[in-house]
DOFITOR-921919 format. One line per field, with one value per residue (C-alpha): x, y, z; residue number from 1; chain; residue in one letter. Coordinates in Angstrom, 2 decimals, padded with zeros to 5 digits. Example, Ala and Ser with C-alpha at 12.3 -4.5 7.8 and 13.67 -1.06 7.14 Angstrom:
# residues 2
xx = 012.30, 013.67
yy = -004.50, -001.06
zz = 007.80, 007.14
n = 1, 2
chain = A, A
res = A, S
***
This chain:
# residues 292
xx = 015.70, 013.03, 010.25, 009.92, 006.43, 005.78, 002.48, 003.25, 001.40, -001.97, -004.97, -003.24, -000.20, -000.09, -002.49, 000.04, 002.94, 000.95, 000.21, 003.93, 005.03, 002.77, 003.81, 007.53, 009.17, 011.75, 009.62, 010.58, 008.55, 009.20, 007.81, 008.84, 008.58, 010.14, 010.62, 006.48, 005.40, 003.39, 004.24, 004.26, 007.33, 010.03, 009.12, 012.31, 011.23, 012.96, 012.97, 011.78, 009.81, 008.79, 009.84, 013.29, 015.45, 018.41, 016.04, 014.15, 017.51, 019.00, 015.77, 015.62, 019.71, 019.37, 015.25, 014.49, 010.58, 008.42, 004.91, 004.28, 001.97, 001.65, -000.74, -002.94, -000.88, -000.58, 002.76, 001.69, 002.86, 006.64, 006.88, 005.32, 008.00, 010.75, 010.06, 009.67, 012.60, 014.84, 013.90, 014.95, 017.94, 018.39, 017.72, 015.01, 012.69, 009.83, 007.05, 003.65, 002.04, -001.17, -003.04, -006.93, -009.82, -010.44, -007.36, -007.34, -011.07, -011.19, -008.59, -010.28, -009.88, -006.46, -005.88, -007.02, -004.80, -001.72, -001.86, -002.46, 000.86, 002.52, 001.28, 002.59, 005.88, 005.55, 004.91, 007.26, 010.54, 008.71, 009.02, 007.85, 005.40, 001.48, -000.29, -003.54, -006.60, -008.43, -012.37, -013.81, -013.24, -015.77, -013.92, -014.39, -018.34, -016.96, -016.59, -020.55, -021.36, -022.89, -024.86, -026.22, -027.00, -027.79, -029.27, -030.90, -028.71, -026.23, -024.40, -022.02, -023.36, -022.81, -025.54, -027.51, -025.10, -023.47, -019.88, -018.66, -016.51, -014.22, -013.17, -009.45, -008.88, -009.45, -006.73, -004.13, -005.05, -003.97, -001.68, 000.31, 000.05, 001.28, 004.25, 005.09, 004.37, 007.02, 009.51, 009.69, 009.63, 013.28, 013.40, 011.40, 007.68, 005.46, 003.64, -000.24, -002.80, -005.78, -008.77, -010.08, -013.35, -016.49, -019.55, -021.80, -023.01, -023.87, -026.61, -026.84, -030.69, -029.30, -026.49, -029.49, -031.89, -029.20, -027.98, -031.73, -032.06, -028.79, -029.87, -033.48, -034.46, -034.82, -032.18, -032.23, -030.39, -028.67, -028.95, -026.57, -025.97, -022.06, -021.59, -023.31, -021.08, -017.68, -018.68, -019.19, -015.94, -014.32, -015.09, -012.60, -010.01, -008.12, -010.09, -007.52, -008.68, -012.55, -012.59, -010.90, -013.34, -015.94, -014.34, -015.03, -017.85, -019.32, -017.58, -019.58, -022.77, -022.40, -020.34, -020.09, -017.33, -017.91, -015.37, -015.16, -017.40, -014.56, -013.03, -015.40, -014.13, -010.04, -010.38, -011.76, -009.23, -006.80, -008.29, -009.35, -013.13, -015.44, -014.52, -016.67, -019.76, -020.61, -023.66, -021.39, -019.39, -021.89, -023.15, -019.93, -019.37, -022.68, -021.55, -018.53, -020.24, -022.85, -019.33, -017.85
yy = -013.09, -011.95, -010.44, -008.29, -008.03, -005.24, -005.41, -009.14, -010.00, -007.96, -009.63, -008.67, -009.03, -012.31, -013.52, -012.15, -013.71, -017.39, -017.17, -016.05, -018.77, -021.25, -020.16, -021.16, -017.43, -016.55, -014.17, -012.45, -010.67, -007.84, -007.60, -005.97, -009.46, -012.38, -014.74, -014.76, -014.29, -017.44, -017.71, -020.59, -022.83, -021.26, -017.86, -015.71, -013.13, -009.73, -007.54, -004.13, -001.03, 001.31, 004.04, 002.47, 003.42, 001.71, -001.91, -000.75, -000.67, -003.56, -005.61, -004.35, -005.68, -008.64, -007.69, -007.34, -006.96, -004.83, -004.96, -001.98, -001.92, 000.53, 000.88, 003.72, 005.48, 009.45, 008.90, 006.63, 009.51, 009.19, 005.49, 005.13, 007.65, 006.68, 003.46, 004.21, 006.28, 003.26, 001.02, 003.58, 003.82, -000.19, -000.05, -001.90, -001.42, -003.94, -002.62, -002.88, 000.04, -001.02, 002.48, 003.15, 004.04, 007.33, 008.78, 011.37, 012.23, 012.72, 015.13, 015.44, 012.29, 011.71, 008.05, 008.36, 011.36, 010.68, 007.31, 009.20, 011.71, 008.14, 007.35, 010.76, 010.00, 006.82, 008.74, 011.60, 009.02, 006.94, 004.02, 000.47, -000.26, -001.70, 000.16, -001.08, 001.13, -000.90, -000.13, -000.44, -003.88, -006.11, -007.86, -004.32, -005.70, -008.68, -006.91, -006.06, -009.13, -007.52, -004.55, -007.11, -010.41, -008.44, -005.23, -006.17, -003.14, -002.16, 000.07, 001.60, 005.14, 004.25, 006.27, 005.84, 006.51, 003.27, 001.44, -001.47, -003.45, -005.73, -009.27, -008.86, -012.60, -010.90, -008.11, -010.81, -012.73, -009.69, -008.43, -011.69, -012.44, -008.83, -009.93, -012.70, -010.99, -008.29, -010.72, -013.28, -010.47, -010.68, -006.40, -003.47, -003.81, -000.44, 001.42, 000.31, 001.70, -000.84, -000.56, -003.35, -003.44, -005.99, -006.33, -005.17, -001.19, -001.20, 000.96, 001.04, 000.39, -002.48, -003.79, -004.23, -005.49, -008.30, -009.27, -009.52, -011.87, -013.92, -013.88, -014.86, -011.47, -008.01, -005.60, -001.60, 000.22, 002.89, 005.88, 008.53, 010.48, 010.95, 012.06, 008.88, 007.48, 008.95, 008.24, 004.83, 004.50, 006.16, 003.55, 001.11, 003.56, 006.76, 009.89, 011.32, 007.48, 008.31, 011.56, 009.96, 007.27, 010.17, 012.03, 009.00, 008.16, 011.86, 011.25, 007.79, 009.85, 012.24, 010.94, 007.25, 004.84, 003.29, 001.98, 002.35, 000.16, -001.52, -002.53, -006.42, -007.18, -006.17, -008.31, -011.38, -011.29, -011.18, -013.78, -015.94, -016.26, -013.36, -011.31, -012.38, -010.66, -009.23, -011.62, -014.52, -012.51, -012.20, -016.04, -016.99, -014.56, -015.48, -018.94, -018.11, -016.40, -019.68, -021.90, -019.44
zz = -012.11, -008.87, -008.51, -005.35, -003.92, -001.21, 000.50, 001.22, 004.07, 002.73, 001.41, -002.71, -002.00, -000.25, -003.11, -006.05, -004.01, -004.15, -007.45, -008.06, -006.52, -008.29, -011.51, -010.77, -010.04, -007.96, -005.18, -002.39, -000.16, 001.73, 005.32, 008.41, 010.44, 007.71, 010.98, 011.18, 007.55, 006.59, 002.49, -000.19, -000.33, -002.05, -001.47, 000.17, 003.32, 002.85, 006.23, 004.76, 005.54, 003.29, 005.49, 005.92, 002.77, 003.87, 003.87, 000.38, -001.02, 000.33, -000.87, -004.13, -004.92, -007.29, -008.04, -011.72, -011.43, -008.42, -007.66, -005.94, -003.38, -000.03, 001.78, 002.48, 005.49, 006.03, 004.40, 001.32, -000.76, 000.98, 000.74, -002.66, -004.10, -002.25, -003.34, -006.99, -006.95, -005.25, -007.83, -010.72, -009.08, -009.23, -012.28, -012.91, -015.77, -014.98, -012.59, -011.82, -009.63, -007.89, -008.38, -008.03, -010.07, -010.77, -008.86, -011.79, -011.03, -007.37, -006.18, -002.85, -001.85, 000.05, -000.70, -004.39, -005.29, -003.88, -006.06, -009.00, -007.96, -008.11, -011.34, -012.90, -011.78, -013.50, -016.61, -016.56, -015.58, -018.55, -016.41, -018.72, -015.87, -015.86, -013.66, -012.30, -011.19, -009.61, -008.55, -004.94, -003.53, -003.31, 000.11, 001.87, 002.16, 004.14, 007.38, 007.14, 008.93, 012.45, 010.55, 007.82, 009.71, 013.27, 012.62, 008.58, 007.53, 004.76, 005.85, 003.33, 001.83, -001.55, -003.17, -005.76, -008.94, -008.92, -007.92, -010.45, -006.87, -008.18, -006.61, -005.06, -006.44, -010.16, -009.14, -007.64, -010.60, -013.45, -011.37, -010.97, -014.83, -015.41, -013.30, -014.92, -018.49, -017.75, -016.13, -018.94, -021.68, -022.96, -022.66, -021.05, -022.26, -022.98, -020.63, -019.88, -017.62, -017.12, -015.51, -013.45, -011.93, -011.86, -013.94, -011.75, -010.86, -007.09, -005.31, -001.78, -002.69, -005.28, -002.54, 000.21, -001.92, -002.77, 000.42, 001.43, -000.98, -000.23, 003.35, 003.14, 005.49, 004.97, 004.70, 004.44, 002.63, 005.54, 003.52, 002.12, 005.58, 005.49, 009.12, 010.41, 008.13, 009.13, 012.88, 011.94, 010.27, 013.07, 015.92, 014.23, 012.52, 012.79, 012.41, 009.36, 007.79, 008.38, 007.24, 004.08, 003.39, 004.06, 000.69, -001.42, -000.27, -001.01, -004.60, -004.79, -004.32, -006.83, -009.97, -008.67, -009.87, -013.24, -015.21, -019.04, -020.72, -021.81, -018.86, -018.63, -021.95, -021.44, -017.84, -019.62, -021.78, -019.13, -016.96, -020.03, -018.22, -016.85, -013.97, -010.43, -010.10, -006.91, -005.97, -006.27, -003.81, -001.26, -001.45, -000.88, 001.97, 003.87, 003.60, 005.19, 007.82, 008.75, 008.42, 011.63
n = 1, 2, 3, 4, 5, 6, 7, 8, 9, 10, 11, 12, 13, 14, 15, 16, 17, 18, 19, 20, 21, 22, 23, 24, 25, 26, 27, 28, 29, 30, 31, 32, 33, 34, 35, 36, 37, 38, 39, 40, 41, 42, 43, 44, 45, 46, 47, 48, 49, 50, 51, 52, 53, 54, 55, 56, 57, 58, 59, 60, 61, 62, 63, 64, 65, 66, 67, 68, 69, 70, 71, 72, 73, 74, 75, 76, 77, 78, 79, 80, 81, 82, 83, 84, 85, 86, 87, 88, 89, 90, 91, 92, 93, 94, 95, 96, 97, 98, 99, 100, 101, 102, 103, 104, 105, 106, 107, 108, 109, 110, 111, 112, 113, 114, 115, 116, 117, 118, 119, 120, 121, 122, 123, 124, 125, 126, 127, 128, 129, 130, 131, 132, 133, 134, 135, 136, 137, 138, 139, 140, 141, 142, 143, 144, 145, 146, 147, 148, 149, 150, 151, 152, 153, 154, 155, 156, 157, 158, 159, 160, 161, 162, 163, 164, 165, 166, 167, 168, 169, 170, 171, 172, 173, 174, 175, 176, 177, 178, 179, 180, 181, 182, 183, 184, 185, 186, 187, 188, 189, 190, 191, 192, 193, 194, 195, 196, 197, 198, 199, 200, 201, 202, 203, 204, 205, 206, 207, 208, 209, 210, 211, 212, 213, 214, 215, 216, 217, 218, 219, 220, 221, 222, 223, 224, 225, 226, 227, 228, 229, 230, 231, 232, 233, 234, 235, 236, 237, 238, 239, 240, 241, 242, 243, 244, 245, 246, 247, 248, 249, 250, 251, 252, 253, 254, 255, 256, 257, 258, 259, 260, 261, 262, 263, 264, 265, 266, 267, 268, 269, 270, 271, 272, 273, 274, 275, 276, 277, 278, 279, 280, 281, 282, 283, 284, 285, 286, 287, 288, 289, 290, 291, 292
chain = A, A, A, A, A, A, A, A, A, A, A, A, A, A, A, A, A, A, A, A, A, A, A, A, A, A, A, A, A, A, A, A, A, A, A, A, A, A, A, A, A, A, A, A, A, A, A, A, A, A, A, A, A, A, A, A, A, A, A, A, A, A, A, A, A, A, A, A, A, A, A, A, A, A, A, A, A, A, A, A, A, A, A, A, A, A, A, A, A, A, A, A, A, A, A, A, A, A, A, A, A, A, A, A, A, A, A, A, A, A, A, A, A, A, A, A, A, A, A, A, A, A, A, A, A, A, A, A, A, A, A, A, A, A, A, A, A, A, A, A, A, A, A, A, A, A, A, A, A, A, A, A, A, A, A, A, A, A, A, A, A, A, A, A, A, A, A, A, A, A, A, A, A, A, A, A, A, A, A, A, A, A, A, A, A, A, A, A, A, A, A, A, A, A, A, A, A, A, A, A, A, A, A, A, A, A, A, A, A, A, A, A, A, A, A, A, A, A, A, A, A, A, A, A, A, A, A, A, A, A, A, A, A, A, A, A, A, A, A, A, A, A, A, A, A, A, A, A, A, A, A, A, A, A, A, A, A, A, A, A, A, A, A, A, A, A, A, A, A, A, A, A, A, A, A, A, A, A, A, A, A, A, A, A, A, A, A, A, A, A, A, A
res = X, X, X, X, X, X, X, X, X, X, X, X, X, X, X, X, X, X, X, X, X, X, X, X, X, X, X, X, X, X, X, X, X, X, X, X, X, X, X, X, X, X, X, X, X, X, X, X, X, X, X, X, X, X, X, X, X, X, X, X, X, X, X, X, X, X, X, X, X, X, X, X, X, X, X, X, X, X, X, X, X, X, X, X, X, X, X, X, X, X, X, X, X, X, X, X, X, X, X, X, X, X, X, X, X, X, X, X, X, X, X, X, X, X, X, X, X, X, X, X, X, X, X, X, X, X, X, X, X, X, X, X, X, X, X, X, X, X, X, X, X, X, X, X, X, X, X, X, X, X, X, X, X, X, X, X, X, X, X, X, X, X, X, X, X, X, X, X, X, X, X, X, X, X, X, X, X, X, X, X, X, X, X, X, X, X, X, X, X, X, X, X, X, X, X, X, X, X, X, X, X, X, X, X, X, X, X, X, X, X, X, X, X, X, X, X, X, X, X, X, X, X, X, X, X, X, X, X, X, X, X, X, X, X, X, X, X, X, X, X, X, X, X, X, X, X, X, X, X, X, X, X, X, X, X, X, X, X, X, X, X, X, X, X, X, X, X, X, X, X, X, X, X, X, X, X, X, X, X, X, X, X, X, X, X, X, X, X, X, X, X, X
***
């Protein structure tokens, strides 16, 4: 018995694949370069690409469990069917589908709704699969290093409704033990949606207002102005991503994204200890930053 992880060499994936791998599974990882992917002992490269169908197939012979991850791509709709559809195909009956928080809510919002279109297929091929919605993550607030420490700014136009961020560790963490629930189950387990996001409601006001605390100066919040915003994204992405990230940032401001008040309570559960809290995040992060 495997478990096939795509999205291998991201930040999750890599994370689900070591704690695979840890646990004793049989894991292989699909990437398009296995000759440079740096994965625990034991672990098994699989050349694949999402848009290949011919190396989907081949890496899916033998699988019994997929975690489904693809990135967010103008095609993310095309690979994360195809993909789904392959794996029918194969037969196998054990997935979990890496989705995102409110994907039902914000149809505007490229990335957001073509995970939910994923997650509908899932439900109408009645596919025993966990999917995961996972919130804003937290590690998205690591690349703030110049605005924060150089200019005493946070930058991300959050607004002022609130986004519960969620530690990736905490999703790699579920999404692993999902895994691993589904692959030692002795038959096809039911469908589950669960929500995963952290304790915490963040403000812009409430993010600044932290970091100026975890950095001993002051920090400004940079306000809700979504063009500054989508210019700011653009300088280090593609405009179709900007203009993305520009949708849900517009849905942060107005409905926010707040998970159900029992989301804390399911996560413990699943991680047997609270979920990380997003000050914990930071100290850790500005530590980080005075190690480099």
């Amino acid at each position: 018995m495997s478990i096939l992880v795509t999205g291998a060499t991201g930040n999750i994936g890599s994370a689900v694949t070591a704690r695979l791998a840890e646990a004793g599974a049989e894991v292989r990882a699909l990437t398009r370069n296995p000759d440079t992917l740096k994965a625990p002992q034991g672990v098994r490269a699989v050349a694949g690409d999402l848009t290949d169908v011919a190396s989907v197939r081949a890496a899916l012979e033998g699988v019994d469990t997929l975690f489904l991850l693809n990135a967010v791509t103008p095609d993310e709709l095309t690979q994360g069917l195809a993909t789904l559809g392959l794996a029918r195909d194969a037969g196998i009956r054990r997935i979990v589908y890496l989705s995102v928080l409110n994907g039902d809510r914000f149809a505007d919002v490229p990335h957001f709704t073509v995970k939910y279109a994923i997650e509908r297929a899932i439900e109408q091929f009645d596919l025993p699969a966990t999917v995961l919605r996972p919130s804003y993550f937290m590690q998205n607030d690591a690349s703030l290093q110049v605005p924060l420490t150089a200019h005493g700014v946070y930058p991300m136009a959050l607004g002022k409704v609130g986004v519960s961020m969620v530690d990736i560790r905490d999703i790699a963490d579920i999404a692993a033990a999902a895994l691993l629930r589904r692959e030692r189950a002795s038959g096809a387990l039911p469908r589950e949606v669960i929500e995963l996001a952290g304790p915490d409601a963040l403000t812009g006001e409430s993010a600044a207002r932290l970091w100026s605390e975890i950095l001993a100066r002051p920090v400004a919040y940079g306000g809700d102005d979504l063009d500054a915003a989508e210019a700011a994204i653009a300088r280090n992405a593609p405009s179709w991503a900007a203009y993305d990230l520009r949708l849900m940032l517009a849905r942060f401001q107005s409905d926010g994204m707040l998970a159900k008040a029992s989301a804390t309570d399911i996560m413990t559960s699943l991680l047997g200890r609270a979920p990380r809290n997003y000050r914990d995040f930071a100290r850790e992060t500005a530590a980080t930053w005075k190690q480099a």
